[in-house]
C-alpha positions as a printed NumPy array, in Angstrom:
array([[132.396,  34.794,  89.172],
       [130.345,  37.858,  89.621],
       [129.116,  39.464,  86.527],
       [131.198,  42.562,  85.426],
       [129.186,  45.836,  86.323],
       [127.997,  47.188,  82.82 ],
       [129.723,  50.8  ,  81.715],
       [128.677,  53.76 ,  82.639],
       [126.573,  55.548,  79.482],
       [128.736,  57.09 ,  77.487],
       [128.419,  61.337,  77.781],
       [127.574,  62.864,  74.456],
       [127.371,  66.003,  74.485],
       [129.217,  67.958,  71.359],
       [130.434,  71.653,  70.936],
       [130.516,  73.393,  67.987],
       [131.126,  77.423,  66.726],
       [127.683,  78.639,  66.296],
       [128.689,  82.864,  65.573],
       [131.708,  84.573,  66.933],
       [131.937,  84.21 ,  70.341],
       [128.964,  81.613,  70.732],
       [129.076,  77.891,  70.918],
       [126.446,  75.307,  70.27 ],
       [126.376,  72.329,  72.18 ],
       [125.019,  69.152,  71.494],
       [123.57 ,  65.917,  72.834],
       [121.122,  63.03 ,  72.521],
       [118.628,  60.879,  74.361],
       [116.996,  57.815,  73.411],
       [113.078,  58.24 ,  74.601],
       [109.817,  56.369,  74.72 ],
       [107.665,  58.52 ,  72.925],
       [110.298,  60.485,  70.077],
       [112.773,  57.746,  69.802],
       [116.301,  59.066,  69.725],
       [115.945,  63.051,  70.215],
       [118.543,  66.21 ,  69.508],
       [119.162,  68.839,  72.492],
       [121.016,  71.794,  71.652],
       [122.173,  74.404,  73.869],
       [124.956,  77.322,  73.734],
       [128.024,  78.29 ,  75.469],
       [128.89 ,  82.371,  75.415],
       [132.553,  83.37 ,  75.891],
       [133.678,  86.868,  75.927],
       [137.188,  87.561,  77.51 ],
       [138.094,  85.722,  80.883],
       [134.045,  84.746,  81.208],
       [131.334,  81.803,  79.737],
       [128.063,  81.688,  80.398],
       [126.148,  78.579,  80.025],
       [122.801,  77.729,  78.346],
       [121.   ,  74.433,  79.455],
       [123.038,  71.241,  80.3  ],
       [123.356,  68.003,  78.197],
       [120.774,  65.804,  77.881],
       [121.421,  62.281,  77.474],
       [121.363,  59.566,  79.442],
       [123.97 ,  60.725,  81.931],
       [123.575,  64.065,  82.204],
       [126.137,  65.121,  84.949],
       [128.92 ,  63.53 ,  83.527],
       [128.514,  65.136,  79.652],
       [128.164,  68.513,  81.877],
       [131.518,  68.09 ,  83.564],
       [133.084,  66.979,  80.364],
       [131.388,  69.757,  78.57 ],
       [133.073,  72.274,  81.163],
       [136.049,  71.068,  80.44 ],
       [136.126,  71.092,  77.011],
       [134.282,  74.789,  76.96 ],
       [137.188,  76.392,  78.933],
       [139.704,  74.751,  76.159],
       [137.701,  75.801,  72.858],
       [136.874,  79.406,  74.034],
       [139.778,  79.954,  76.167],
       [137.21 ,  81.304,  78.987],
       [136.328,  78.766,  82.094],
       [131.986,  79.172,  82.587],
       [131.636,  81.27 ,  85.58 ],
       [127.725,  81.348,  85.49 ],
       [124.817,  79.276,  83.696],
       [121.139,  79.754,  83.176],
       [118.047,  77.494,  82.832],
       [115.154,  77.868,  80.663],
       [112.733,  75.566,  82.359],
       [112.327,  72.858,  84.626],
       [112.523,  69.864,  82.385],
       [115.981,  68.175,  82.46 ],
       [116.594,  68.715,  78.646],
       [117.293,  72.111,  80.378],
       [118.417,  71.084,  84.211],
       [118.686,  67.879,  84.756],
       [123.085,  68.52 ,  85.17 ],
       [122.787,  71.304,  87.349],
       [123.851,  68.738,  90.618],
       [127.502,  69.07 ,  88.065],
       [127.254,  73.068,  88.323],
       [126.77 ,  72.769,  92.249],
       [129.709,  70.308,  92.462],
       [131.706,  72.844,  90.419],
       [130.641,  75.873,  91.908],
       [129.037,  77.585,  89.233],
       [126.019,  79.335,  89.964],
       [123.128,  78.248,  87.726],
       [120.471,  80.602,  87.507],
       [116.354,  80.171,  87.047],
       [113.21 ,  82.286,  87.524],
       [111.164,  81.961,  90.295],
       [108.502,  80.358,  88.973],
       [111.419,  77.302,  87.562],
       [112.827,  76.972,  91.178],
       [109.325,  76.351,  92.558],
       [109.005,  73.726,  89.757],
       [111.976,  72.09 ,  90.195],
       [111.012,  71.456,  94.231],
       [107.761,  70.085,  93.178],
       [109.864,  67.33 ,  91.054],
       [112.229,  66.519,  94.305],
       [115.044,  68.919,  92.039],
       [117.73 ,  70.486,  94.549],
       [116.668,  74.108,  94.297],
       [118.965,  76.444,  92.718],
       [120.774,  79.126,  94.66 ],
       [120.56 ,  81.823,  92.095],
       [117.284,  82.576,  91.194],
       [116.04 ,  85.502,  89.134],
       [113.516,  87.045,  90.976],
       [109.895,  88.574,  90.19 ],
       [106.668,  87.427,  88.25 ],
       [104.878,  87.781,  85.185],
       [106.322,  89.032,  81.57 ],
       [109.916,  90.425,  82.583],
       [113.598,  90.764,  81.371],
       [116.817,  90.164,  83.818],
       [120.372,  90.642,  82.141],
       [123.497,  87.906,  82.912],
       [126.67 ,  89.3  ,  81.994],
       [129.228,  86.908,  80.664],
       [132.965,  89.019,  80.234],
       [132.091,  92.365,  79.516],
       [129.097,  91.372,  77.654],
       [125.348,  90.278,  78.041],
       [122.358,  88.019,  77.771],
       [118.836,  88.782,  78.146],
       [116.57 ,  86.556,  79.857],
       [112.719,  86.763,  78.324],
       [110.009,  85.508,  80.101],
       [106.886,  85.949,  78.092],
       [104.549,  83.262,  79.116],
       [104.039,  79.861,  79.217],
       [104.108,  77.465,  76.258],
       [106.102,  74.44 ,  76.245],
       [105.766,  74.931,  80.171],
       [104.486,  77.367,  82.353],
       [107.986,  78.643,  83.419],
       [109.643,  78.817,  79.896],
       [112.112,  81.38 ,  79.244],
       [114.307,  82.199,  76.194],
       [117.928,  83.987,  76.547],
       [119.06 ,  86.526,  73.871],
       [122.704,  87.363,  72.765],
       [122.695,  91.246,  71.404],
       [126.429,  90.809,  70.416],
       [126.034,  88.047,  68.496],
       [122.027,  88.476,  67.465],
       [121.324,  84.741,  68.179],
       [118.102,  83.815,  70.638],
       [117.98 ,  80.538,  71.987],
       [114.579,  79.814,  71.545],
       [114.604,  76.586,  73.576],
       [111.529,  74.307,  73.81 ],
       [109.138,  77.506,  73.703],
       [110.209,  77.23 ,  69.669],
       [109.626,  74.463,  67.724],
       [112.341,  73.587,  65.021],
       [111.457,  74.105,  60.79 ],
       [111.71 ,  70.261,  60.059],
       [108.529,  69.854,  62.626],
       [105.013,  70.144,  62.255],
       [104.333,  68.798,  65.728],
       [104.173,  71.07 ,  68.738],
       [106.682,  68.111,  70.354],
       [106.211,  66.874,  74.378],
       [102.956,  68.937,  75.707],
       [102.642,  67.396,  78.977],
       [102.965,  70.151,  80.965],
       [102.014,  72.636,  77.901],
       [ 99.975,  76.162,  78.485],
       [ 98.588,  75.16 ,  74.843],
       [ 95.991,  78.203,  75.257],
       [ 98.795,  81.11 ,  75.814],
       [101.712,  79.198,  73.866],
       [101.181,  80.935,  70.176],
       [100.847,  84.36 ,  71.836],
       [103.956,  84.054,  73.667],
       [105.626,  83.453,  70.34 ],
       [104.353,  86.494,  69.337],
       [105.774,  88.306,  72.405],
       [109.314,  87.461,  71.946],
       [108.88 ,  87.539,  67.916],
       [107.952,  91.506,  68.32 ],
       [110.553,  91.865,  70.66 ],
       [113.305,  90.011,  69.037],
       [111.96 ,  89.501,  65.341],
       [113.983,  92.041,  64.021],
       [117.359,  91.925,  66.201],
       [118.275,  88.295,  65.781],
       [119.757,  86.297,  62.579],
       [119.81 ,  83.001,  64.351],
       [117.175,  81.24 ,  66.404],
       [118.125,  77.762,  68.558],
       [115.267,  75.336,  68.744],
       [116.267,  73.041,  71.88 ],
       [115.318,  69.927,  69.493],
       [116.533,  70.605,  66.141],
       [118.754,  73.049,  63.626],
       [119.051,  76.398,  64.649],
       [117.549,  78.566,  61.271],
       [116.604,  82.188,  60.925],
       [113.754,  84.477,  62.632],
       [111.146,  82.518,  60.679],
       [110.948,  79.755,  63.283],
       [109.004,  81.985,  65.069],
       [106.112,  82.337,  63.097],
       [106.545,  78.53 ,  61.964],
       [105.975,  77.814,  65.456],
       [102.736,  80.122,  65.668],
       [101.485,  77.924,  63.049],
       [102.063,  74.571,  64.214],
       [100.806,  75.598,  67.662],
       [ 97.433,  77.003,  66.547],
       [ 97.257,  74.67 ,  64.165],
       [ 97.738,  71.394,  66.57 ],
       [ 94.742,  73.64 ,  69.03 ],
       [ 92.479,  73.562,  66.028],
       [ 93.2  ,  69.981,  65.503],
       [ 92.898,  68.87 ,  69.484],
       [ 89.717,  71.337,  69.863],
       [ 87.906,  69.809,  66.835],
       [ 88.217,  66.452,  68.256]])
């Protein structure tokens, strides 16, 4: 007899209350180089609207992204009309072929689209137009995020998304969590610009936000900023010196 086809991996991805009104949500991957590695991202709801922040990644990222739909709509009572991006990697994208099957426009910057088509990525639809250090707004319900792009860092596209209601900033891969020392994956790092980039979104955020999401470990306070300034300059000291 043939041998049985093995199972599907198994999708998951976790959501949990984060602040009123914002959802963190949850997922793991088992790599070559970190071993078994933490991706958060969020889920907004306010009235008959979520928005989306990054898709599951684990080892079958569509699937957790449909499941996590499901279950978002259930939990916050508000099915995700919209979801953003905050760089080309697939810790951030890689269930976005799930949004197009669903119909839910999932927005990047320019600069991510382009990336994404150099990878063999479908391009998104919805892409947030213009260049250089900018701000575009998503509205979720009668609410909304900002989108930050203040240089590269982890990448060159790297963007963070900010929640005024809730004062919570999704730092993403640009910000590195407090249990790390290590600047994490910098294969496709802008090591030279990456501390001062930090800096940008600490002065414009530092001071409106309580909570701060690394993608790859506990979300902690405003501090992770500067903790990431440090570990940055101080793993550019380290690889210049040698």
């Amino acid at each position: 007899e043939p041998e049985p086809l093995p199972a599907p991996p198994a999708a998951t991805a976790t959501l949990e209350p984060l602040r009123p009104g914002v959802w963190i949500h949850t997922s793991y991957r088992d790599t070559d180089g970190f071993g078994r590695v933490l991706s958060n991202g969020l889920v907004v709801a306010s009235g008959s609207e979520a928005l989306l922040i990054n898709t599951p990644w684990d080892a079958n990222p569509d699937s957790s992204t449909t499941l996590l739909l499901q279950e978002a709509e259930s939990v916050t009572g508000a099915p995700v009309r919209r979801a953003v991006g905050t760089h080309f990697h697939d810790d951030s994208v890689g269930g976005f072929t799930a949004l197009r099957q669903a119909g839910i426009p999932a927005y990047v910057t320019a600069l991510t689209a382009g990336l994404m088509e150099e990878l063999g990525l479908v391009r998104p639809d919805s892409v947030l137009a213009g260049e250089g250090e900018q701000v575009w707004t998503l509205r979720y319900g009668d609410l909304e995020v900002e989108v930050f792009y203040a240089g590269g860092g982890h990448t060159a596209d790297n963007v963070v998304v900010y929640i005024p209601d809730a004062r919570v900033l999704f730092g993403g891969c640009l910000i590195r969590p407090g249990e790390s020392d290590s600047p994490g994956n910098t294969a496709d790092a802008v090591l030279e610009a990456w501390a001062q980039t930090v800096a940008r979104v600490r002065d414009r955020y530092g001071d409106r936000v309580d909570v701060v999401v690394p993608t790859h470990g506990a979300p902690a306070g405003p501090e992770l900023l500067d903790h990431t300034i440090r570990v940055v300059e101080a793993y550019r000291n380290r690889t210049d010196g040698s």
